[in-house]
PyMOL Python script that loads the backbone (N, CA, C, O; Angstrom):
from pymol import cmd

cmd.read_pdbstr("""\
ATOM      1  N   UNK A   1      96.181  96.352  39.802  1.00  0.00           N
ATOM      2  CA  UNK A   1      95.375  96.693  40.970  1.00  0.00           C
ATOM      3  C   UNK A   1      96.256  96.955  42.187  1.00  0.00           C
ATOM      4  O   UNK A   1      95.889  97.814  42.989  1.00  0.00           O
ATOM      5  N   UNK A   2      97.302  96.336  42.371  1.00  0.00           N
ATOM      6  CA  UNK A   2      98.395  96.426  43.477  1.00  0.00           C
ATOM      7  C   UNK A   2      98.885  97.841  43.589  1.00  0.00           C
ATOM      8  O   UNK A   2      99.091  98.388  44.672  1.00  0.00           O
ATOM      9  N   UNK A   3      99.096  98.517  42.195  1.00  0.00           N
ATOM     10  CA  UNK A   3      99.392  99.744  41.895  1.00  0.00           C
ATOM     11  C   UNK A   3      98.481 100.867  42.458  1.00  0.00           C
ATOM     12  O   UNK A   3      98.790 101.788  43.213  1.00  0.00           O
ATOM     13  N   UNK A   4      97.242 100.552  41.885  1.00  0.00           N
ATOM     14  CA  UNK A   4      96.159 101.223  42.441  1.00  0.00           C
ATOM     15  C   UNK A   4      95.979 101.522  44.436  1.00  0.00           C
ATOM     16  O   UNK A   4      95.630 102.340  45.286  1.00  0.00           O
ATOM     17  N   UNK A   5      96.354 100.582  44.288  1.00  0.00           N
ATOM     18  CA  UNK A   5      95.997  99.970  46.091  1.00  0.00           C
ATOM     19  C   UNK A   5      97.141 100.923  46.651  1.00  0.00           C
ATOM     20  O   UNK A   5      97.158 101.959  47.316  1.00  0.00           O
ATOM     21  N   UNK A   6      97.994 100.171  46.127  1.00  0.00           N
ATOM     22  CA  UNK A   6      99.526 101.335  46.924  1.00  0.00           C
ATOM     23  C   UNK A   6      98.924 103.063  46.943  1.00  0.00           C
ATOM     24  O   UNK A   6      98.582 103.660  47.964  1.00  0.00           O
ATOM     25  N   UNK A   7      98.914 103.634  45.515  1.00  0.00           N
ATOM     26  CA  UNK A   7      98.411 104.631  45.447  1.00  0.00           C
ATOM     27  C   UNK A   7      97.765 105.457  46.427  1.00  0.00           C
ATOM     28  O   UNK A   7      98.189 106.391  47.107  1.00  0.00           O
ATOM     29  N   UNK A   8      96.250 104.705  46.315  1.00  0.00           N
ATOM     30  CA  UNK A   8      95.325 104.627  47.423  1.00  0.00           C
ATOM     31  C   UNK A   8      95.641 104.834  48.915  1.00  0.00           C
ATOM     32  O   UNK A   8      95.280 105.610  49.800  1.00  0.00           O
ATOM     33  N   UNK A   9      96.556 103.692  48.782  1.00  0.00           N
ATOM     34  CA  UNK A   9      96.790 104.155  50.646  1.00  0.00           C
ATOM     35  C   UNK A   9      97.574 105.690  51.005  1.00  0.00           C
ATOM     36  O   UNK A   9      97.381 106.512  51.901  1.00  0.00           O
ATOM     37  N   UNK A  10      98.485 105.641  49.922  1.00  0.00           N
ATOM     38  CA  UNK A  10      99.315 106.679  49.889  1.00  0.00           C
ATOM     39  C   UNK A  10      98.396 108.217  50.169  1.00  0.00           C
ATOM     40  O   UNK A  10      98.597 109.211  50.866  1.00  0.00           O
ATOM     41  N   UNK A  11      97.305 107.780  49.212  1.00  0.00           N
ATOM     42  CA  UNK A  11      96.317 109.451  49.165  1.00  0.00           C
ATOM     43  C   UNK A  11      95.741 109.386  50.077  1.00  0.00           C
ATOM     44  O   UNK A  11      95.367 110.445  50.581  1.00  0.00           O
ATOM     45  N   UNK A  12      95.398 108.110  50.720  1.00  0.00           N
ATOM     46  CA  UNK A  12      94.340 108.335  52.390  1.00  0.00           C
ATOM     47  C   UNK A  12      95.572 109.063  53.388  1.00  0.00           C
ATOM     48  O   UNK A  12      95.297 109.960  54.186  1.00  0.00           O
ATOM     49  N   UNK A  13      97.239 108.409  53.162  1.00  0.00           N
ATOM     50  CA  UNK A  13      97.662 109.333  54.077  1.00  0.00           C
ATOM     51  C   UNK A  13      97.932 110.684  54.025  1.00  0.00           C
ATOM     52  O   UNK A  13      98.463 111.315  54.939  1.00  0.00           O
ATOM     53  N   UNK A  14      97.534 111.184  52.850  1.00  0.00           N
ATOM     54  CA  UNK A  14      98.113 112.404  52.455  1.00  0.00           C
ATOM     55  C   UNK A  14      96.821 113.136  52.754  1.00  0.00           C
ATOM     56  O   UNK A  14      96.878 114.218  53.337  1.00  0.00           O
ATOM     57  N   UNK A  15      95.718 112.638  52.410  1.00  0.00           N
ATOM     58  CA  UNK A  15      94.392 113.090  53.154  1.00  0.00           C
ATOM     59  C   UNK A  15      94.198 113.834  54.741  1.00  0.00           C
ATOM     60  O   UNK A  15      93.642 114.837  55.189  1.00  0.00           O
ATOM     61  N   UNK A  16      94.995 112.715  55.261  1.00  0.00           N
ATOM     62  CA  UNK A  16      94.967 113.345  56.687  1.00  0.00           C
ATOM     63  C   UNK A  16      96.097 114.567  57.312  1.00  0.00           C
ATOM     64  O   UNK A  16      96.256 114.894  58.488  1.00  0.00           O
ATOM     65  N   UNK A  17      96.903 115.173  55.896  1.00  0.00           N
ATOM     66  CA  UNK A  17      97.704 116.156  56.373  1.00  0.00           C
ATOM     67  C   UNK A  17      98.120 117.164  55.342  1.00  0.00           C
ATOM     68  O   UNK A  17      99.160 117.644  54.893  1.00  0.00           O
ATOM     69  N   UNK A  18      96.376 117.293  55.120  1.00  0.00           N
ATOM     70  CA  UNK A  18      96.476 118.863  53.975  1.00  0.00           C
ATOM     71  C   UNK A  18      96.419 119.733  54.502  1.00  0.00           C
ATOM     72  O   UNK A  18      95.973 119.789  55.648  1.00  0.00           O
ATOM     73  N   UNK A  19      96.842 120.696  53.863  1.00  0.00           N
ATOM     74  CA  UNK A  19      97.519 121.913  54.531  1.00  0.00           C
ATOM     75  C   UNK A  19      95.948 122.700  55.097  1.00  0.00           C
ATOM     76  O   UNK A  19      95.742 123.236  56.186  1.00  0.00           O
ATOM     77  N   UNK A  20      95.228 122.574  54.211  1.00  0.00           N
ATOM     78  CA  UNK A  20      93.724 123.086  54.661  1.00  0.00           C
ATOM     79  C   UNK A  20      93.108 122.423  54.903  1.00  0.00           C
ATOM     80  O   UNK A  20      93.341 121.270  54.540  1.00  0.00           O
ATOM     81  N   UNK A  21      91.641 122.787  55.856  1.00  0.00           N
ATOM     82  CA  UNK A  21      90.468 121.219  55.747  1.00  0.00           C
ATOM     83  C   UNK A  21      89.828 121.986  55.100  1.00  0.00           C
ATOM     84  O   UNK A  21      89.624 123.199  55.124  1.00  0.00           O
ATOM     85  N   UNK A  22      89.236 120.390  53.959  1.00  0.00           N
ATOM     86  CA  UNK A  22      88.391 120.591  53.042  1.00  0.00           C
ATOM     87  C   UNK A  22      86.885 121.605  53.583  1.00  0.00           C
ATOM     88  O   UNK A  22      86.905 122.068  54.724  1.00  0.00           O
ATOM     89  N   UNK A  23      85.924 121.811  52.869  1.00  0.00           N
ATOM     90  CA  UNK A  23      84.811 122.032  52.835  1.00  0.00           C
ATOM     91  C   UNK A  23      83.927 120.579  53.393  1.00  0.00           C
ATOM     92  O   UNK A  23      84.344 119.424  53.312  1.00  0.00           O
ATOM     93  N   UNK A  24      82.809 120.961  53.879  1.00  0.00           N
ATOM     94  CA  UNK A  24      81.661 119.723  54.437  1.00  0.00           C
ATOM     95  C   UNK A  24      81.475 118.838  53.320  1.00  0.00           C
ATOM     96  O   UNK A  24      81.378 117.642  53.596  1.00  0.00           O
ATOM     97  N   UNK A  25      81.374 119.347  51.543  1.00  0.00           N
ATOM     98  CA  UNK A  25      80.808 118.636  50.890  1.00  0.00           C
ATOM     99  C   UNK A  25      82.160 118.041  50.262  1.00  0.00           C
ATOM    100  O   UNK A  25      82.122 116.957  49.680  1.00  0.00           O
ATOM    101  N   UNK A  26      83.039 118.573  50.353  1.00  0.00           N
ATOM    102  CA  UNK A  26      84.843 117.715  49.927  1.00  0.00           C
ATOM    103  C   UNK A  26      84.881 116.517  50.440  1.00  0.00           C
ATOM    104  O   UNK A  26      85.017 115.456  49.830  1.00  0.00           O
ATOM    105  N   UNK A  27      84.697 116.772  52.155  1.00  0.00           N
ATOM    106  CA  UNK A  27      84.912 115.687  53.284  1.00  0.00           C
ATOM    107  C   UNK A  27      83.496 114.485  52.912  1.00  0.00           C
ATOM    108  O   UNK A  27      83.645 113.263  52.910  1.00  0.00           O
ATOM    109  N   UNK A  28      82.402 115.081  52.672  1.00  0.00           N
ATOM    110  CA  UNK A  28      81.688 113.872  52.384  1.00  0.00           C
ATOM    111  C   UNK A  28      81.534 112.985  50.927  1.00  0.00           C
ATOM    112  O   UNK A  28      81.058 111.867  50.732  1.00  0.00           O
ATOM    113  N   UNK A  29      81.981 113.712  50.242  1.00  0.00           N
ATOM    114  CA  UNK A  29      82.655 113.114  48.959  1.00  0.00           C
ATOM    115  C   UNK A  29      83.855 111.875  49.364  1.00  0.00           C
ATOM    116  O   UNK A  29      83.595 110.673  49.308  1.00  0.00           O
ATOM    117  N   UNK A  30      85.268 112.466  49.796  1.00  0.00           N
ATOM    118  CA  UNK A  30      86.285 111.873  50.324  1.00  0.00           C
ATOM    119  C   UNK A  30      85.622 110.475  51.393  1.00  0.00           C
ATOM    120  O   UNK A  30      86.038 109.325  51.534  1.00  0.00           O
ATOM    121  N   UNK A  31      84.652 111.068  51.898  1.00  0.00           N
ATOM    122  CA  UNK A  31      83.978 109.843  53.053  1.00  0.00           C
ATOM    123  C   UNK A  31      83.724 108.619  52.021  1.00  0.00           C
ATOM    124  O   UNK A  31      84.415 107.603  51.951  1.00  0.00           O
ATOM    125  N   UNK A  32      82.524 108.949  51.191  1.00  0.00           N
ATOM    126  CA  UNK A  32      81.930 108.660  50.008  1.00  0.00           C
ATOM    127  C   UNK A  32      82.919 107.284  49.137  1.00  0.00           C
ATOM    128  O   UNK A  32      82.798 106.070  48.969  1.00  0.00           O
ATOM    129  N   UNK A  33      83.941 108.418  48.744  1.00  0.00           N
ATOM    130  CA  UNK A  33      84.572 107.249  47.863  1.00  0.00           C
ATOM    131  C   UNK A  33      85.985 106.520  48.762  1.00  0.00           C
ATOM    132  O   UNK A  33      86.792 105.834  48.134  1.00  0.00           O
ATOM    133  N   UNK A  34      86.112 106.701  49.891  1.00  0.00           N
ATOM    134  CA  UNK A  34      87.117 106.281  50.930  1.00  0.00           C
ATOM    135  C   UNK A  34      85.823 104.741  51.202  1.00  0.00           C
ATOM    136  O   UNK A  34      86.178 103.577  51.017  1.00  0.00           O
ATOM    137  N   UNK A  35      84.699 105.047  51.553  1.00  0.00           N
ATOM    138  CA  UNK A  35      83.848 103.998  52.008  1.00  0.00           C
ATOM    139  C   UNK A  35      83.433 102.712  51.033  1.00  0.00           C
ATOM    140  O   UNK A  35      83.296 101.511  51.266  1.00  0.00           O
ATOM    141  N   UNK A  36      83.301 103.505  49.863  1.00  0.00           N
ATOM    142  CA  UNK A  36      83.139 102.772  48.572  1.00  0.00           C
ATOM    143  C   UNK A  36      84.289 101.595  48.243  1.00  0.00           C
ATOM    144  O   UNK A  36      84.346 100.388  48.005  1.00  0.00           O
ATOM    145  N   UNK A  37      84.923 102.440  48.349  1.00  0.00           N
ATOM    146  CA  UNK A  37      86.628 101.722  47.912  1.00  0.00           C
ATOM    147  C   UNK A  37      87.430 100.722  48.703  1.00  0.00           C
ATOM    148  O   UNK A  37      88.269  99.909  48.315  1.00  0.00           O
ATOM    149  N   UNK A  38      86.938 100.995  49.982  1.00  0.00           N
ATOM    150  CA  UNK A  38      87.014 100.063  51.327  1.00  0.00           C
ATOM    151  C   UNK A  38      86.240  99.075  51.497  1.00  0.00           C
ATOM    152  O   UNK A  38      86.680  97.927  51.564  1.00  0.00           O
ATOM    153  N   UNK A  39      84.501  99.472  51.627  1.00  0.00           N
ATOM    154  CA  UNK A  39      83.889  98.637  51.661  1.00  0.00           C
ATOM    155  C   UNK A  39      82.836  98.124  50.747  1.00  0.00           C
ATOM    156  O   UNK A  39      82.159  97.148  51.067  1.00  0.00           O
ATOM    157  N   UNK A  40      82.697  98.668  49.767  1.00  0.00           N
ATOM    158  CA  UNK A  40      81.912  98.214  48.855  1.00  0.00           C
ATOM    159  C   UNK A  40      80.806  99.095  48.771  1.00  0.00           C
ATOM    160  O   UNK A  40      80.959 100.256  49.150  1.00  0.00           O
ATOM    161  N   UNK A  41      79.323  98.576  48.169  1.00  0.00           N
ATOM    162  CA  UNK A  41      78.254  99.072  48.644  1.00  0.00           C
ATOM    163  C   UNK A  41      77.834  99.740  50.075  1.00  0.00           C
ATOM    164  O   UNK A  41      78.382  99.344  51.103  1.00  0.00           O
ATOM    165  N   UNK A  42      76.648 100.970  50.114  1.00  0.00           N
ATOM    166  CA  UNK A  42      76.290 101.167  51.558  1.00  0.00           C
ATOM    167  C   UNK A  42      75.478  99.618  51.803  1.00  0.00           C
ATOM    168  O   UNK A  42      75.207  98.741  50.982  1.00  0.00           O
ATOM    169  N   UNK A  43      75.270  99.682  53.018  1.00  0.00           N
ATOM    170  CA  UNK A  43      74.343  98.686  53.556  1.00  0.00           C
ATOM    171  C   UNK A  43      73.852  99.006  54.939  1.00  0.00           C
ATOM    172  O   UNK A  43      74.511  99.741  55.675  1.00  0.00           O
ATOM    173  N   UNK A  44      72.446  98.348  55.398  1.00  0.00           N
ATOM    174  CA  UNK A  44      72.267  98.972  56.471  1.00  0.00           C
ATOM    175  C   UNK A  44      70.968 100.114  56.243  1.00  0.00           C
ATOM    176  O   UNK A  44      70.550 100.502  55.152  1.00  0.00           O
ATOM    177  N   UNK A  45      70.543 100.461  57.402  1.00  0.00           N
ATOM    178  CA  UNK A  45      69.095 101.317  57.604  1.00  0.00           C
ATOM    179  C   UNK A  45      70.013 102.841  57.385  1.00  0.00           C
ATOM    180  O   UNK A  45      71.153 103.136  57.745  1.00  0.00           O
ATOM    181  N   UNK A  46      69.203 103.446  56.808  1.00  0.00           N
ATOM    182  CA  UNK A  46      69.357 105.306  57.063  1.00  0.00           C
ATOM    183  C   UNK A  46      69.438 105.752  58.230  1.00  0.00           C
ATOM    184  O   UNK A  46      68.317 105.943  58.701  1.00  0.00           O
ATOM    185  N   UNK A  47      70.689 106.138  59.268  1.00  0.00           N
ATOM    186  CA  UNK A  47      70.294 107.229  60.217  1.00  0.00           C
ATOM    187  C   UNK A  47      68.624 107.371  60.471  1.00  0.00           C
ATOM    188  O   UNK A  47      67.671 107.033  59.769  1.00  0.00           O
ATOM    189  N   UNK A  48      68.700 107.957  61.654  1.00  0.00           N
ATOM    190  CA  UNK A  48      67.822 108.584  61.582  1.00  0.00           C
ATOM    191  C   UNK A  48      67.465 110.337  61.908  1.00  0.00           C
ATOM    192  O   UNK A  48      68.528 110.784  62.339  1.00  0.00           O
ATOM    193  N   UNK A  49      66.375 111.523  61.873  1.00  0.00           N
ATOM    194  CA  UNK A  49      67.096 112.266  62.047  1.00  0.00           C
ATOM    195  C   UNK A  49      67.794 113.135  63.044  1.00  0.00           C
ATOM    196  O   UNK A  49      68.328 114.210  62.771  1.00  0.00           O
ATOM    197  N   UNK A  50      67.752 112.681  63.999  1.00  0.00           N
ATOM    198  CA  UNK A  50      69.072 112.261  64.998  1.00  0.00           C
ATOM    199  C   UNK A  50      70.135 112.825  65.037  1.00  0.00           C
ATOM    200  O   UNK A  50      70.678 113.754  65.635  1.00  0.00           O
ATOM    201  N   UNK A  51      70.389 111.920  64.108  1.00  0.00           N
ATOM    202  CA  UNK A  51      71.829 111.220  62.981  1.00  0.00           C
ATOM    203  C   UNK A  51      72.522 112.726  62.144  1.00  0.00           C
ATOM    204  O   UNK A  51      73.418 112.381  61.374  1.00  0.00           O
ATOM    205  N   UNK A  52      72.301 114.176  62.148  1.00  0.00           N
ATOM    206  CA  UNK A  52      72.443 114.675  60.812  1.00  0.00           C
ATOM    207  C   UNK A  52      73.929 114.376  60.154  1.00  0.00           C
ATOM    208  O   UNK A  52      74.024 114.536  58.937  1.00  0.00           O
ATOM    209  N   UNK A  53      74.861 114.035  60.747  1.00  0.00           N
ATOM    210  CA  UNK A  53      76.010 114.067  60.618  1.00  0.00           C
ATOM    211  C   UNK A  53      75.855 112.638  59.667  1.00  0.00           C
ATOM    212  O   UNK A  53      75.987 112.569  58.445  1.00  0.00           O
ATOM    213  N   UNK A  54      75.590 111.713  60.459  1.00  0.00           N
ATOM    214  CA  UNK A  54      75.381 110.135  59.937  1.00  0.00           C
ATOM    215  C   UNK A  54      74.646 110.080  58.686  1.00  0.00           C
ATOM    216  O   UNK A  54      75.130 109.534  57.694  1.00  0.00           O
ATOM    217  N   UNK A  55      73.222 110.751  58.690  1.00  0.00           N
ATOM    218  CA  UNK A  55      72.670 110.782  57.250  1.00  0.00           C
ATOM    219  C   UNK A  55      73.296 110.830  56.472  1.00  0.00           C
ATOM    220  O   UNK A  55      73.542 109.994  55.602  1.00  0.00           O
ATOM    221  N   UNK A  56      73.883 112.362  56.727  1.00  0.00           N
ATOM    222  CA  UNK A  56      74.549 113.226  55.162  1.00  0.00           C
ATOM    223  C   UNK A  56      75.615 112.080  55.027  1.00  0.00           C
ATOM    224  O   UNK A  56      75.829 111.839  53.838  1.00  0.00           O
ATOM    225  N   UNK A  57      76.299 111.353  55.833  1.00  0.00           N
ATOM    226  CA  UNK A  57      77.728 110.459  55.514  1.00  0.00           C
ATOM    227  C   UNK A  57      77.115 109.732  54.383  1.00  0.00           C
ATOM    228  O   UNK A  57      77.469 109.646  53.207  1.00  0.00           O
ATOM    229  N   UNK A  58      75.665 109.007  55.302  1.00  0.00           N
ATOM    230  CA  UNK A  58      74.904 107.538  54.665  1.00  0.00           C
ATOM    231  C   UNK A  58      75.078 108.115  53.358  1.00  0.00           C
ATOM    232  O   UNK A  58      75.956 107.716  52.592  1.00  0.00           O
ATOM    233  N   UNK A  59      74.022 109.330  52.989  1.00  0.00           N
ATOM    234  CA  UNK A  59      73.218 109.637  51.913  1.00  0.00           C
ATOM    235  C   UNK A  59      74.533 109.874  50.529  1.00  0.00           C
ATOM    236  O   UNK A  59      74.344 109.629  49.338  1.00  0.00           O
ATOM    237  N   UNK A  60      75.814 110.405  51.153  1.00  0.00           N
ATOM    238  CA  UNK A  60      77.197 110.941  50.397  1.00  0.00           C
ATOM    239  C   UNK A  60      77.726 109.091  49.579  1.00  0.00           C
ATOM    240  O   UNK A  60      78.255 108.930  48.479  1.00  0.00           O
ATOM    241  N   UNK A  61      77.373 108.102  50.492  1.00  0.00           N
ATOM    242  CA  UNK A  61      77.882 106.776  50.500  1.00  0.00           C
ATOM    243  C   UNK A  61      76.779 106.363  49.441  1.00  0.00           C
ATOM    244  O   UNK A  61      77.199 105.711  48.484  1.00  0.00           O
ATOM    245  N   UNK A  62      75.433 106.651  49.480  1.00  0.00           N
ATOM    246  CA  UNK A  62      74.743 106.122  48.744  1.00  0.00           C
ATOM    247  C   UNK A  62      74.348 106.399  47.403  1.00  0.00           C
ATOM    248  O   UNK A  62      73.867 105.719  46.497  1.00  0.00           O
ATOM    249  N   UNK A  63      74.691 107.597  47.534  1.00  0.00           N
ATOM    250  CA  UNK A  63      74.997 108.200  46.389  1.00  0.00           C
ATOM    251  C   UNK A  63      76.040 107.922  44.650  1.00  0.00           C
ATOM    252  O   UNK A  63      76.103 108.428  43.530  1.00  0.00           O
ATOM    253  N   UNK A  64      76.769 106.634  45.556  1.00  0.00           N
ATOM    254  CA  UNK A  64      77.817 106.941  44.365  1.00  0.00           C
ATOM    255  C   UNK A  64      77.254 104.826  44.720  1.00  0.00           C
ATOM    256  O   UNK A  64      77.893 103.850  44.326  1.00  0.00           O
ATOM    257  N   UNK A  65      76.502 104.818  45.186  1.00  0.00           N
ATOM    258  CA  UNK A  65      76.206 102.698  45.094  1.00  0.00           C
ATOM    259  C   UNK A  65      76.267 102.451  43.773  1.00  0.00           C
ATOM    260  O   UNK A  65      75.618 103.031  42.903  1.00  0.00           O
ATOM    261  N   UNK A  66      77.241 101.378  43.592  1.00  0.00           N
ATOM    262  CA  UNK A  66      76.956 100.718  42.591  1.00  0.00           C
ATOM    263  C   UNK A  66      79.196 100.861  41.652  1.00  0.00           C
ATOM    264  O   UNK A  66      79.800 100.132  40.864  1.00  0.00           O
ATOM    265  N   UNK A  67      79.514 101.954  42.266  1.00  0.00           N
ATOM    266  CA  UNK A  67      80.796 102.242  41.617  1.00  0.00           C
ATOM    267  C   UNK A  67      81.970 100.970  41.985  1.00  0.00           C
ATOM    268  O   UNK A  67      81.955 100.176  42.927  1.00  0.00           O
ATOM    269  N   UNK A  68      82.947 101.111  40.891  1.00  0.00           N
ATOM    270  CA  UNK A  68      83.482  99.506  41.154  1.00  0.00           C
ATOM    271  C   UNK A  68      84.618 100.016  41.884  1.00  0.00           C
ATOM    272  O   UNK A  68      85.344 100.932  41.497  1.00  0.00           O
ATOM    273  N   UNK A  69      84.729  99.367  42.967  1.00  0.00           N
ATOM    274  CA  UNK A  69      86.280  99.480  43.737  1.00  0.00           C
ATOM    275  C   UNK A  69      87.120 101.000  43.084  1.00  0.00           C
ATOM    276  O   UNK A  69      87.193 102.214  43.273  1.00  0.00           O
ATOM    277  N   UNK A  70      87.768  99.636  42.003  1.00  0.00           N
ATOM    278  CA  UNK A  70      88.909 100.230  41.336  1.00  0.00           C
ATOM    279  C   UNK A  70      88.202 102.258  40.915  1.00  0.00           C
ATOM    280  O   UNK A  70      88.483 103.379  41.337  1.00  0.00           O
ATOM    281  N   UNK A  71      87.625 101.914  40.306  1.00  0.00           N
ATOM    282  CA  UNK A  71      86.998 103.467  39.824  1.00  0.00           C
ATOM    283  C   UNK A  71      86.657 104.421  41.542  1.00  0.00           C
ATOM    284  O   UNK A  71      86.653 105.651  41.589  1.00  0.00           O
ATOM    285  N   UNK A  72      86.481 103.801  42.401  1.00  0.00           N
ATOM    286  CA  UNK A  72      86.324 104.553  43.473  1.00  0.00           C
ATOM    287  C   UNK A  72      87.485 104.614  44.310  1.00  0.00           C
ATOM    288  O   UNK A  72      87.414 105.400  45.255  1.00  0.00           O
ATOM    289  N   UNK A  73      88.734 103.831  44.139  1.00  0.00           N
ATOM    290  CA  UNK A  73      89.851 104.284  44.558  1.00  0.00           C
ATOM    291  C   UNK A  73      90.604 105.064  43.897  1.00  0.00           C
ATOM    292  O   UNK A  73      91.327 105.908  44.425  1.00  0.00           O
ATOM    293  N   UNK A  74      90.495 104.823  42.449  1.00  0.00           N
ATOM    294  CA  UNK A  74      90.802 106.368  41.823  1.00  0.00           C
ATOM    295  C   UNK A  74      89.874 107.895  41.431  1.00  0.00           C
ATOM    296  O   UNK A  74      90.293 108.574  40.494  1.00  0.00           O
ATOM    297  N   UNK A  75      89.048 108.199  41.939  1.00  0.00           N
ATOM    298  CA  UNK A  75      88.588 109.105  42.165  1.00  0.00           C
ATOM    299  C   UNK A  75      88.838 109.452  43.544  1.00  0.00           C
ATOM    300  O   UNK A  75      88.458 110.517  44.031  1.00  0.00           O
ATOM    301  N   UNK A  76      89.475 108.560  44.180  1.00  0.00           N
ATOM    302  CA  UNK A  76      89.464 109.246  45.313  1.00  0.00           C
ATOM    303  C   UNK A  76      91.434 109.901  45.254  1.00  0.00           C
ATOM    304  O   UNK A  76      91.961 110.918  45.705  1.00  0.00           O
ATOM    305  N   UNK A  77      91.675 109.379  44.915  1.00  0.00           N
ATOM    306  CA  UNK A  77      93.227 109.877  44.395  1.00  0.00           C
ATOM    307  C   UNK A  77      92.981 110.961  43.860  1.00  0.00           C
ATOM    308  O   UNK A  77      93.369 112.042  44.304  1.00  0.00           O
ATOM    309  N   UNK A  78      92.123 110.759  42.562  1.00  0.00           N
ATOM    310  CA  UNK A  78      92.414 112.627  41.843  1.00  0.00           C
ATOM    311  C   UNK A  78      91.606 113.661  42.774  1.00  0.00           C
ATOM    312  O   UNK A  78      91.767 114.854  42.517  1.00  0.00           O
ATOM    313  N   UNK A  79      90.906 113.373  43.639  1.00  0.00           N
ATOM    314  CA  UNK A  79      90.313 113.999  44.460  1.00  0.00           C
ATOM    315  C   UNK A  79      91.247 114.960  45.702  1.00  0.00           C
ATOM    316  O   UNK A  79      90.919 116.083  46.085  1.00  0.00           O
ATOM    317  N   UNK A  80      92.393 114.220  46.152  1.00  0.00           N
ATOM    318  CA  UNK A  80      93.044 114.302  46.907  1.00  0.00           C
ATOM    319  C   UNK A  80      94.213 115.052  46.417  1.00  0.00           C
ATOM    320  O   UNK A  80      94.803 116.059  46.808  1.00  0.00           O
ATOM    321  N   UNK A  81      94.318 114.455  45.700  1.00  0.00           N
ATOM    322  CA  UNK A  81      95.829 115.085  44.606  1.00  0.00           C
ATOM    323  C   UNK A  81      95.193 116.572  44.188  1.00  0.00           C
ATOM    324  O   UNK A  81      95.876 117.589  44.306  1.00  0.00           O
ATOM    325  N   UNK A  82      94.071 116.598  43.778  1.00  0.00           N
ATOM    326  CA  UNK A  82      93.398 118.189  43.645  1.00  0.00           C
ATOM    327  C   UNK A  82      93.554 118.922  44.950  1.00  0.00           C
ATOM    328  O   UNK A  82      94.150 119.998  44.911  1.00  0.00           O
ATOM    329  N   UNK A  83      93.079 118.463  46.141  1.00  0.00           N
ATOM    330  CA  UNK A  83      93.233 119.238  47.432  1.00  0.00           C
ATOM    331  C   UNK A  83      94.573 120.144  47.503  1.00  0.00           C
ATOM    332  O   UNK A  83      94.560 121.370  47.614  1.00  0.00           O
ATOM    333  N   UNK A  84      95.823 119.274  47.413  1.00  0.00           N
ATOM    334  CA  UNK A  84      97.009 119.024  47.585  1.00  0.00           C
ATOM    335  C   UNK A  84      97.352 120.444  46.938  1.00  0.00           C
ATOM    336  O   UNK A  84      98.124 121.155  47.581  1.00  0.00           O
ATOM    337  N   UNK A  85      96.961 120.817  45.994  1.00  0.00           N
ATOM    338  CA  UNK A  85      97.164 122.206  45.289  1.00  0.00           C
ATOM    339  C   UNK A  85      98.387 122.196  44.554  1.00  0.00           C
ATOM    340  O   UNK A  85      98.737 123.194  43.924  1.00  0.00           O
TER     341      UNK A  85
END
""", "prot")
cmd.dss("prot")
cmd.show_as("cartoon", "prot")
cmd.util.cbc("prot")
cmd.orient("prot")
């Protein structure tokens, strides 16, 4: 898991200096399993619609509830490592 973790941090920094920015639905994916992998489950009320930015984050986060850490810090690696080209 230490391995994983290192990894992980490594692809969040490499995240923040791809040569392109992703697409809306890349970035809320990346949100998605960056949030997962950090914090666990969503929790908390839905935006409201207000919120559109906040929803789509919530709804991207809630989407993948239930994924274990480990599996959501590596999807978020091959995710990133795909960007990377």
């Amino acid at each position: 898991m230490a391995d994983l973790q290192a990894s992980f941090e490594t692809a969040v920094a490499a995240s923040k200096t791809l040569s392109e920015r992703p697409d809306n639905q890349t970035l809320l994916q990346l949100y998605a399993l960056y949030k997962q992998a950090s914090a666990g489950d969503v929790e908390g009320k839905r935006p409201g619609f207000g919120d559109m930015i906040g929803r789509a984050k919530y709804d991207a986060w809630a989407a993948i509830k239930g994924t274990a850490k480990g599996d959501a810090m590596q999807r978020y690696i091959d995710l990133v490592n795909s960007l990377k080209g």
